[in-house]
TIPAKE-537911 format. One record per residue (C-alpha): x, y negated, z negated. Coordinates in Angstrom, 3 decimals. Last residue first. Layout:
{c1=X; c2=Y; c3=Z}
...
//
This chain:
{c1=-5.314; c2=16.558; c3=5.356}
{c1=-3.786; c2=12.766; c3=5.030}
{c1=-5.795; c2=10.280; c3=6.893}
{c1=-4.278; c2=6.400; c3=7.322}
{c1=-6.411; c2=3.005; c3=8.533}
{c1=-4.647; c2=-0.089; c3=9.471}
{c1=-4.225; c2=-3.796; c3=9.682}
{c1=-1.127; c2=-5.941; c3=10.367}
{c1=-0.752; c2=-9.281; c3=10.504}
{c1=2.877; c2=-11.159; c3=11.012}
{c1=3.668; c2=-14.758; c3=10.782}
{c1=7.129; c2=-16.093; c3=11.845}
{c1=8.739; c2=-19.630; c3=11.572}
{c1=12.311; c2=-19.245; c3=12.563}
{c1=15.659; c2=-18.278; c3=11.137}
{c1=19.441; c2=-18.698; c3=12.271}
{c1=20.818; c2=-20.875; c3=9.037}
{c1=21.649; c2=-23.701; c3=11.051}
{c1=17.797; c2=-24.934; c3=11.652}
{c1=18.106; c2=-24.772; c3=6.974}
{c1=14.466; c2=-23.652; c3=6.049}
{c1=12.140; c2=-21.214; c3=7.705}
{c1=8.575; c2=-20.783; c3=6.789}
{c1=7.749; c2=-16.959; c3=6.756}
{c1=3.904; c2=-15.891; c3=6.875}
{c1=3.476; c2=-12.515; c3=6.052}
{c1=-0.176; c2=-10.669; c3=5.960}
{c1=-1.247; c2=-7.260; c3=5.312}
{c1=-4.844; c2=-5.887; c3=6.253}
{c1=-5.720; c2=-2.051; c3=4.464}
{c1=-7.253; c2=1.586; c3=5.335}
{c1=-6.823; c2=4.665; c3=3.251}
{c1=-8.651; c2=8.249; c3=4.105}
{c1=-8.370; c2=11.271; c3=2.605}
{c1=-11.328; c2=11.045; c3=-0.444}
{c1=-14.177; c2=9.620; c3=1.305}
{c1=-12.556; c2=6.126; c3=1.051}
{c1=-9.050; c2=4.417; c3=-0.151}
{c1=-8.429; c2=1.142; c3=-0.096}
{c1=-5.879; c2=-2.050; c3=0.795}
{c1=-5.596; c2=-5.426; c3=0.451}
{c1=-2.296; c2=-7.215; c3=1.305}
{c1=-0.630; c2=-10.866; c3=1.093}
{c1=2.900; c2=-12.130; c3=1.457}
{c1=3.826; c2=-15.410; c3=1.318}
{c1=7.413; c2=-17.043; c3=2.646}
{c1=10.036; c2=-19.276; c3=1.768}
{c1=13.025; c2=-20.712; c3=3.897}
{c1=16.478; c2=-20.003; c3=3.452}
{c1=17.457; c2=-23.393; c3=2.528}
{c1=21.629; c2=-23.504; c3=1.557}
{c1=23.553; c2=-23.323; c3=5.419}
{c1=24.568; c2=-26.644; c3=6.811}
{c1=27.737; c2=-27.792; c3=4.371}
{c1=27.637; c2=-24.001; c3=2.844}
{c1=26.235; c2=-22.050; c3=0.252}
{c1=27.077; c2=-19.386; c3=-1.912}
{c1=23.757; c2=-17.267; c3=-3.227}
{c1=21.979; c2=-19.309; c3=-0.769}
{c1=18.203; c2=-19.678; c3=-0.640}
{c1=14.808; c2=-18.263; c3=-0.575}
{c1=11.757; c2=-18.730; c3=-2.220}
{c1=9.139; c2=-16.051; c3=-2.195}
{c1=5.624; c2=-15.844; c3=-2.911}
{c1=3.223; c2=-12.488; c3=-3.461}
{c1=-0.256; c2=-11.608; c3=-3.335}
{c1=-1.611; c2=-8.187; c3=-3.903}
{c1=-4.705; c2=-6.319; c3=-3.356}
{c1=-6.499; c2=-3.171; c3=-4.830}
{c1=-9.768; c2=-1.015; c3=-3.579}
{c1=-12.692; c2=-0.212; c3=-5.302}
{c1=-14.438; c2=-3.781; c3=-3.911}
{c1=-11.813; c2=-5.578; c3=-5.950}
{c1=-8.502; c2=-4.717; c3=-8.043}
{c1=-5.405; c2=-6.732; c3=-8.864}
{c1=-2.264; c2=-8.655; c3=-8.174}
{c1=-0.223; c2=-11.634; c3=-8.730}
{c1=3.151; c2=-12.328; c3=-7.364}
{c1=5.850; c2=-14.550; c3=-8.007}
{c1=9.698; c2=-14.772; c3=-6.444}
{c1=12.792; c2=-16.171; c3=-6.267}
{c1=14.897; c2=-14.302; c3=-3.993}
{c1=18.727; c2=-15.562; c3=-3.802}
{c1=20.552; c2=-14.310; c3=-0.392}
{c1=24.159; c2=-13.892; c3=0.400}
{c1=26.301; c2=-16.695; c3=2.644}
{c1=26.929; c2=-13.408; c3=5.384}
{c1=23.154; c2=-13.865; c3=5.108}
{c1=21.628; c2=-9.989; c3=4.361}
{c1=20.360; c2=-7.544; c3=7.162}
{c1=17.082; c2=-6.798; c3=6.647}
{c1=17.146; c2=-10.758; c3=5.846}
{c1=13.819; c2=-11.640; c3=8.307}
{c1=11.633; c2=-8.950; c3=7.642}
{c1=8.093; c2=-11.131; c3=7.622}
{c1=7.058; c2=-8.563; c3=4.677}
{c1=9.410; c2=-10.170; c3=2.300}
{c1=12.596; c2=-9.664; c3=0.041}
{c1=12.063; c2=-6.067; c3=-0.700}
{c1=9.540; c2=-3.353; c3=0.379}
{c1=10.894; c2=-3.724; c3=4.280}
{c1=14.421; c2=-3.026; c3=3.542}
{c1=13.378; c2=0.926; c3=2.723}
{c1=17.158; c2=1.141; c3=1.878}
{c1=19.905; c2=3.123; c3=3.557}
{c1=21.607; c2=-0.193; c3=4.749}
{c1=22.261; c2=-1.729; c3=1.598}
{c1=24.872; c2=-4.715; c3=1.919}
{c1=26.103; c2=-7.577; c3=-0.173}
{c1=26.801; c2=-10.490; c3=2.244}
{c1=30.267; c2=-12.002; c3=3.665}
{c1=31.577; c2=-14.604; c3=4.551}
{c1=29.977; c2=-17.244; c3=2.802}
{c1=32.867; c2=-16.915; c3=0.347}
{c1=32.286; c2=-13.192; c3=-0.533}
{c1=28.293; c2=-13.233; c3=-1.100}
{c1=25.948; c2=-11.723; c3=-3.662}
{c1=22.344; c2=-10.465; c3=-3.049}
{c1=20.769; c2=-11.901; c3=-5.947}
{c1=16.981; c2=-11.106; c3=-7.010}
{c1=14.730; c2=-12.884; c3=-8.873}
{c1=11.605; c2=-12.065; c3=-10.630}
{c1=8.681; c2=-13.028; c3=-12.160}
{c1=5.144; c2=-10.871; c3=-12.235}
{c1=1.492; c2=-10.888; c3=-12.756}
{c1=-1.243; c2=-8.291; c3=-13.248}
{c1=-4.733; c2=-9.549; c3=-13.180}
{c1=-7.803; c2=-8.208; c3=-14.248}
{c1=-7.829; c2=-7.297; c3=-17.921}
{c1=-3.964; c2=-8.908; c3=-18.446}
{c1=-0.795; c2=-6.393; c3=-17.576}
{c1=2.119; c2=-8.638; c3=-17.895}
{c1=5.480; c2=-8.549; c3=-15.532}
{c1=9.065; c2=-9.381; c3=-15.730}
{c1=11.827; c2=-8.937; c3=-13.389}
{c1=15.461; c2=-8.868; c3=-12.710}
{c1=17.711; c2=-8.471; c3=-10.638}
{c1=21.638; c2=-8.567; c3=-9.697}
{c1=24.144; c2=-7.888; c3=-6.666}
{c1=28.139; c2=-7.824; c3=-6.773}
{c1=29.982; c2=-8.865; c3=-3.688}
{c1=33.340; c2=-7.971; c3=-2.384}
{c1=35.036; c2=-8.349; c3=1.505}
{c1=37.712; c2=-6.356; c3=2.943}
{c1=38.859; c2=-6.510; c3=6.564}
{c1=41.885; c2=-4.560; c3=7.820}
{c1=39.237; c2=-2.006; c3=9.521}
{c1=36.117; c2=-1.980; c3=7.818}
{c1=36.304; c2=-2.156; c3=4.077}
{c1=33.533; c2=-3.293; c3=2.038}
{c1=33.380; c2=-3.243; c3=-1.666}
{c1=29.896; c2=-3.687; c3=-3.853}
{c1=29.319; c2=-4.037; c3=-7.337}
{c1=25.957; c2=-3.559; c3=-8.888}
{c1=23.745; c2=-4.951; c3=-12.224}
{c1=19.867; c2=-4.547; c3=-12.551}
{c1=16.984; c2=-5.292; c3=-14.943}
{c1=13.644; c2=-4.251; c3=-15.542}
{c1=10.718; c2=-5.259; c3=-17.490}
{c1=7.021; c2=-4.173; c3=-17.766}
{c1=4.891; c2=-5.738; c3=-20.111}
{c1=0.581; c2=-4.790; c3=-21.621}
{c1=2.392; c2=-1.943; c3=-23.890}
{c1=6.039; c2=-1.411; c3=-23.679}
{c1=6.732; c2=-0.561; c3=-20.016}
{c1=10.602; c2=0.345; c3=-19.035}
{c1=13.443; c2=-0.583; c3=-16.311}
{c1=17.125; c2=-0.351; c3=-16.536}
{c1=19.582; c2=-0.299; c3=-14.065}
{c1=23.321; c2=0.680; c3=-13.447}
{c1=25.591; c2=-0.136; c3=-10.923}
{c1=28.862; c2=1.051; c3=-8.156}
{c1=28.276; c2=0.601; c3=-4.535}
{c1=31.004; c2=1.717; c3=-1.802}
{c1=30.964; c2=0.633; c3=1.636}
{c1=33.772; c2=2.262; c3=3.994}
{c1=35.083; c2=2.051; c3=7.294}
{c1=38.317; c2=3.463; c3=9.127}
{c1=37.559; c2=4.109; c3=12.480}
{c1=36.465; c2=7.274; c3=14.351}
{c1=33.080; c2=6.453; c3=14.393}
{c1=31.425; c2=8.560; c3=10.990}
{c1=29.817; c2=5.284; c3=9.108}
{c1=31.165; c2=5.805; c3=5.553}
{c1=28.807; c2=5.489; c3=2.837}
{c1=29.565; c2=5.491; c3=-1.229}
{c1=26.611; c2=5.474; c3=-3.623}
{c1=27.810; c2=5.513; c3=-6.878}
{c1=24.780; c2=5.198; c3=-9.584}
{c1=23.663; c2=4.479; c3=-13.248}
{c1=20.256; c2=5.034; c3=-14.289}
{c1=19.044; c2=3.827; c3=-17.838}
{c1=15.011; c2=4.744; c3=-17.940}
{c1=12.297; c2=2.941; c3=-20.574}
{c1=11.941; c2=2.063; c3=-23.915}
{c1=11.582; c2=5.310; c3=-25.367}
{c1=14.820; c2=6.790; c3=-23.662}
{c1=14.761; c2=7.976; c3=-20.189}
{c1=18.388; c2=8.739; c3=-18.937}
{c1=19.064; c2=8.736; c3=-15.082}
{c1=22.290; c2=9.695; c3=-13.175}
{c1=22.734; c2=8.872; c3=-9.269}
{c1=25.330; c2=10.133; c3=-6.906}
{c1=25.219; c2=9.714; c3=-3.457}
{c1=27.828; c2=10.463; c3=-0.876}
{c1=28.268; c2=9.761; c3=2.497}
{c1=29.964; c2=10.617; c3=5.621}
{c1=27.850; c2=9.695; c3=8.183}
{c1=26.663; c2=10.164; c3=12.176}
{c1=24.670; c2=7.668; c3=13.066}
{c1=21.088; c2=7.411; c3=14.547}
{c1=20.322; c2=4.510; c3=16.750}
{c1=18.468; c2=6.189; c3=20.223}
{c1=17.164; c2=9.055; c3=18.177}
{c1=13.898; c2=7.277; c3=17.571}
{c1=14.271; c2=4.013; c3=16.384}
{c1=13.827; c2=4.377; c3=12.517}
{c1=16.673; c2=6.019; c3=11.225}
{c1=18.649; c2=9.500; c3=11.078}
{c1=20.806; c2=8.985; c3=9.218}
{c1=23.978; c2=11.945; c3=9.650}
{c1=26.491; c2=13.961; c3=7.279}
{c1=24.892; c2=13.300; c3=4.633}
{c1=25.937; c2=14.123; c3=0.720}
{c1=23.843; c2=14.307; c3=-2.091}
{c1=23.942; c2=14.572; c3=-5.495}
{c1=21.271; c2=14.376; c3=-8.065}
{c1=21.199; c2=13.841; c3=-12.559}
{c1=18.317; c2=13.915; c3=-14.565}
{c1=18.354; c2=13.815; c3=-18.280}
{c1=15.400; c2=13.375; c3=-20.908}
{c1=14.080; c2=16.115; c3=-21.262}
{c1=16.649; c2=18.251; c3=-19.953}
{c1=16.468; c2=20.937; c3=-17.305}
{c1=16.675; c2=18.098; c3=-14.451}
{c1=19.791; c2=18.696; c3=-12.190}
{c1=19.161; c2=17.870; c3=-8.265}
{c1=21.238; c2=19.077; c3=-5.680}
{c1=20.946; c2=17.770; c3=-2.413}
{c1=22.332; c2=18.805; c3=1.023}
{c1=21.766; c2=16.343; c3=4.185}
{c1=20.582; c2=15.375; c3=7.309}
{c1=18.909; c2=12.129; c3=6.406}
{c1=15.349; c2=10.686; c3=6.961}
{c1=14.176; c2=7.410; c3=7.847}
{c1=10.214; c2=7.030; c3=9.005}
{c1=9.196; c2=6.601; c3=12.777}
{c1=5.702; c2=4.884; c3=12.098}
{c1=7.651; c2=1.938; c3=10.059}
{c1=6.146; c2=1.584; c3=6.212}
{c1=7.796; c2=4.771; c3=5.217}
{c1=11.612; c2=3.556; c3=5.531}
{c1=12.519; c2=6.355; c3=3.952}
{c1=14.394; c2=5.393; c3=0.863}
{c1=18.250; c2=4.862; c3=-0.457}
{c1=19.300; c2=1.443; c3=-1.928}
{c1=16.759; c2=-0.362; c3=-2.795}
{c1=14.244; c2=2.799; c3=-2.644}
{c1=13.038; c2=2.123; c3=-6.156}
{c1=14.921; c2=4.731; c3=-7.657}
{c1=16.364; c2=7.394; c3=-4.893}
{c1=14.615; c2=8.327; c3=-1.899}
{c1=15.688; c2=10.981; c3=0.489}
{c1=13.750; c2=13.041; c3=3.171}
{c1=15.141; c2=15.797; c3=4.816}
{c1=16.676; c2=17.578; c3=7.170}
{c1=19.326; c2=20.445; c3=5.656}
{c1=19.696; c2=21.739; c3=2.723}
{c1=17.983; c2=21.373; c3=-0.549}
{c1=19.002; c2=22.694; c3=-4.150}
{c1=17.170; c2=22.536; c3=-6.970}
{c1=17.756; c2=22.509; c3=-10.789}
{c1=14.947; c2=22.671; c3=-13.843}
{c1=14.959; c2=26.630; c3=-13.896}
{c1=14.672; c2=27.395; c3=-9.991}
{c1=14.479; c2=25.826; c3=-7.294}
{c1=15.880; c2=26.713; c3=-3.735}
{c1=14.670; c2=24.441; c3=-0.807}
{c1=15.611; c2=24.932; c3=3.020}
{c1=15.073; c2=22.100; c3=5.202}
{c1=13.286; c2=20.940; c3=8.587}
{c1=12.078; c2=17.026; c3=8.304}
{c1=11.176; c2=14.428; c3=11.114}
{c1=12.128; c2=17.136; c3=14.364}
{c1=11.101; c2=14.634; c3=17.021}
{c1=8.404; c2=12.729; c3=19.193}
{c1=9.035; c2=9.002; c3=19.757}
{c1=7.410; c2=5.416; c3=20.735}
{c1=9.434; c2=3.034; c3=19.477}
{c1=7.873; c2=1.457; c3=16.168}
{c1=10.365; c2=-1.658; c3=15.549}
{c1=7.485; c2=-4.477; c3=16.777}
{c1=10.066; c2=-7.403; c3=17.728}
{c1=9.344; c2=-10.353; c3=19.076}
{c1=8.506; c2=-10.018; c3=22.969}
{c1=11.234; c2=-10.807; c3=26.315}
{c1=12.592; c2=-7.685; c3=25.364}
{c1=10.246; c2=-5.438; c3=26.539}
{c1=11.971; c2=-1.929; c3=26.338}
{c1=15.724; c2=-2.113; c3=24.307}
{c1=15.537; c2=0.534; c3=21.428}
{c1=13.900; c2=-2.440; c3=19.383}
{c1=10.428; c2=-1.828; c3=20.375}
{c1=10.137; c2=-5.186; c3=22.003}
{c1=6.347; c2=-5.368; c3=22.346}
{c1=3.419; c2=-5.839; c3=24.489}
{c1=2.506; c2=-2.229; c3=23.460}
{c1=-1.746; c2=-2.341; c3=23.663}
{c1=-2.575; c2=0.016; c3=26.429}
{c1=-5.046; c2=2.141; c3=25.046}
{c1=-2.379; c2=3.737; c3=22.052}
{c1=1.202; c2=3.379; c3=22.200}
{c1=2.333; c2=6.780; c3=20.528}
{c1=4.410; c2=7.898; c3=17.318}
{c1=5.140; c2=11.792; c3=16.845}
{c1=6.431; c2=13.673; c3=14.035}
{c1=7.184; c2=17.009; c3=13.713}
{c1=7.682; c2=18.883; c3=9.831}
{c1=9.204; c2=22.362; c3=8.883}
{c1=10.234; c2=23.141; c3=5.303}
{c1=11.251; c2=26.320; c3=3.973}
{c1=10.876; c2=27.708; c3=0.395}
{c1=13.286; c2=29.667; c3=-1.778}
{c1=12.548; c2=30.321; c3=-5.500}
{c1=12.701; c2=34.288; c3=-4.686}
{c1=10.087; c2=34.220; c3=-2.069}
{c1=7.857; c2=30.750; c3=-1.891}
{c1=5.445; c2=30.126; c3=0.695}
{c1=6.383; c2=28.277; c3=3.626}
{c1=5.874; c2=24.666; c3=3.748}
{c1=4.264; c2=23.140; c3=7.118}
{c1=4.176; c2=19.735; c3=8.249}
{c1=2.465; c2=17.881; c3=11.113}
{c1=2.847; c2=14.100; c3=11.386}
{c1=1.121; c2=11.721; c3=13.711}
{c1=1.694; c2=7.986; c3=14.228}
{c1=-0.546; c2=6.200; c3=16.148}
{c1=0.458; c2=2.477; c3=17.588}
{c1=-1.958; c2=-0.346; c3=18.687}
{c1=1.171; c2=-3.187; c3=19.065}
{c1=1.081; c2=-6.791; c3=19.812}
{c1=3.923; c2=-9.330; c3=20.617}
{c1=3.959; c2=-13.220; c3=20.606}
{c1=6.374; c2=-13.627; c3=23.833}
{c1=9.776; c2=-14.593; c3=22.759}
{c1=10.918; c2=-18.628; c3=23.133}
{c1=11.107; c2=-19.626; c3=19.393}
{c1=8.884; c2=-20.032; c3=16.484}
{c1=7.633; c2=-16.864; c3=16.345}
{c1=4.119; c2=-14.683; c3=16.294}
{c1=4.107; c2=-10.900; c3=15.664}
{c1=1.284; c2=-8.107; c3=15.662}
{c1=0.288; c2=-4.757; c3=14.478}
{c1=-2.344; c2=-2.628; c3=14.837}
{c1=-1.722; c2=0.860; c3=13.077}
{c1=-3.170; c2=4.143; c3=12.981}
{c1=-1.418; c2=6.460; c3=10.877}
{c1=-2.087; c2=10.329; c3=10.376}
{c1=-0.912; c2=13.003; c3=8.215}
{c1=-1.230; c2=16.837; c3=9.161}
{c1=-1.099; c2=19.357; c3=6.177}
{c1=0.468; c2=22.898; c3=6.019}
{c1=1.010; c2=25.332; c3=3.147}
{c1=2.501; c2=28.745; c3=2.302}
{c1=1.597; c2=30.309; c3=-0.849}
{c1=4.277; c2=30.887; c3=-3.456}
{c1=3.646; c2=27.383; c3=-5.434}
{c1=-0.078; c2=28.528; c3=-5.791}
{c1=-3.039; c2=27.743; c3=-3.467}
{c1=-6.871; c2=27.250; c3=-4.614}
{c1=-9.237; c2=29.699; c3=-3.056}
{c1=-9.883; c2=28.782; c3=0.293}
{c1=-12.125; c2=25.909; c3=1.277}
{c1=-8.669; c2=24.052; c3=1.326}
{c1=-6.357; c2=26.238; c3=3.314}
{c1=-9.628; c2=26.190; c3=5.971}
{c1=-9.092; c2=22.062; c3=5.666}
{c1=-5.586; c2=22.600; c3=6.265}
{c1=-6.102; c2=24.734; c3=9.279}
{c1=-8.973; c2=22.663; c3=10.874}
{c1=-7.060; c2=19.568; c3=10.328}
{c1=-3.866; c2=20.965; c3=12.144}
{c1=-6.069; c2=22.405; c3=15.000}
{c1=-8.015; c2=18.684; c3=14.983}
{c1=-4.881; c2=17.068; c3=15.358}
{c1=-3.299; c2=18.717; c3=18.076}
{c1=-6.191; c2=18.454; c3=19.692}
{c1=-6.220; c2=14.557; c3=18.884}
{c1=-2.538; c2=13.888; c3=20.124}
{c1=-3.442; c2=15.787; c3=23.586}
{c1=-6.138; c2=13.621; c3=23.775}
{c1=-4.361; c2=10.657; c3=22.699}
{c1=-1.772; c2=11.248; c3=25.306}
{c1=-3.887; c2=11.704; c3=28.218}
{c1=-6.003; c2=8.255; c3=27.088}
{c1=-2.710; c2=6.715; c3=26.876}
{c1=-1.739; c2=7.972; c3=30.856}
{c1=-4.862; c2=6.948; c3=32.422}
//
């Protein structure tokens, strides 16, 4: 009886929150100094079947999130947001990857209720200023993002300034001082790091160049410092982007290099929109692979998530995708090769894999979708199995 406790509690607490915000919204309409609150909700059934000797896992999981903004007084504002993620009817035959169930694959959404976001904004003639917890994406989320897809989302306790009076100029800073990831409190580090990104948009599209140095806060030396610069634009029917990095490790008395590069090309035709890339995730002599551990790994190199953490012999993405509309709602299908960016006598084939996803929104808050991966494993050496993954969902923002 214990679930059907928990939703109920979990559904009183969202039915006050959706009363309130749907009371803010019959209301006359709300300006930047009136206090807000919303309540955002994600039901998710998830589940994981691999090559090897785990148990094929399946997850029902809710994830509820209750913010509230306070109204503005002299450009400052205050943000306050919970979030909670609960096993729903029974359905958590799953290793949740803070150690329960291990004998399943891995479903990362650990059941958790904790202080997601809780800041103080100032802003105020094209430059603002945020302290404390708080979410942090930069560009495309490759190197710094949220994690959004798991129920338990990343954020960082932090302070941000962002600089963007000129037209065509924007510049941010931020340094944490701890990540707080996705497994509930029981893998968060403390950090020193510092992020520095600089954007100009020019009429073919933005130039951003960034330093993004991290140091893991343990009492030993460490340090993983990326220099780059990207561009990406739309002319007309094409989209294009392009992007260079460096990359030095240092833990201890070990040192390793890598440099990273992508690129991609897409056209817009009347129903289809298709698109090339590759992407290079350099190596140090097979020892060694170019790292981002900030980044919203899931959105890049495959749905099945098997190089979140990238082959010591780096990682080459080739990969196609087409994508479009149908039934008011919008799918996408994608194809990945994988290999070795330096490879070794039994180590080269990474596998491949194909992604697929449809997903729509109805009666004006509500999104549901079905999302496919199927990985296909390549070199036995290389550490990978065959792994398919479904999910299918439904999402309410108030």
């Amino acid at each position: 009886m214990q679930p059907v406790r928990q939703l109920s509690t979990l559904t009183t607490l969202i039915l006050l929150a959706g009363s309130s915000a749907s009371a803010s919204a019959n209301s006359e309409s709300k300006s930047e100094t009136q206090a807000k609150n919303s309540v955002n909700l994600n039901l998710r059934y998830e589940t994981v079947a691999q090559d090897n000797s785990l148990k094929d896992a399946s997850a029902l999981t809710l994830r509820t999130r209750l913010n509230y903004t306070s109204a503005s007084y002299h450009d400052f504002t205050a943000v306050i947001e919970f979030e909670d993620s609960r096993q729903v009817a029974g359905v958590n035959k799953y290793n949740d990857a803070v150690g329960n169930n291990t004998e399943y694959s891995v479903i990362a959404d650990p059941e958790t209720t904790e202080l997601d976001q809780a800041y103080v904004q100032y802003k105020k003639d094209g430059v603002t200023a945020k302290v404390g917890r708080q979410v942090l994406t930069l560009d495309n989320h490759r190197y710094v993002g949220h994690v959004g897809w798991r129920q338990d989302r990343q954020t960082f306790d932090a302070a941000t300034v962002t600089y963007a009076a000129l037209d065509n100029v924007e510049m941010s800073y931020s340094y944490i001082n701890k990540r707080n990831r996705i497994f509930s409190n029981e893998k968060d580090f403390d950090a020193k790091d510092h992020l520095l990104n600089l954007a100009y948009k020019t009429s073919y599209g933005k130039l951003t160049a960034y330093s993004y140095l991290l140091e893991v806060d343990e009492g030993t030396a460490n340090s993983l410092d990326t220099f780059g610069v990207s561009f990406n634009g739309k002319k007309d029917k094409f989209s294009y982007s392009a992007e260079f990095a460096t990359q030095d490790s240092e833990s201890g008395a070990t040192d390793y290099s890598a440099s990273y590069m992508a690129i991609q090309g897409g056209y817009s035709f009347d129903v289809v929109t298709l698109k090339l890339g590759a992407e290079v995730l350099g190596s140090d002599d097979s020892m060694y692979g170019f790292s981002t551990p900030l980044a919203t790994l899931h959105k890049f190199n495959g749905w099945a998530d098997q190089f979140l953490g990238t082959p010591k012999e780096g990682l080459v993405d080739l990969y196609a995708s087409v994508s479009g509309k149908a039934f008011g709602g919008g799918w996408t299908v994608t194809i990945h090769d994988y290999s070795a960016d330096e490879s070794t006598d039994t180590v080269d084939d990474l596998g491949s894999e194909i992604n697929a996803v449809y997903a729509k929104k109805f009666a004006k808050n509500y999104k549901a979708g079905l999302k496919y991966a199927a990985y296909s494993a390549g070199d036995a050496t290389a550490g990978k199995v065959d792994t398919d993954k479904i999910w299918l969902w439904v999402s309410a923002k108030f």
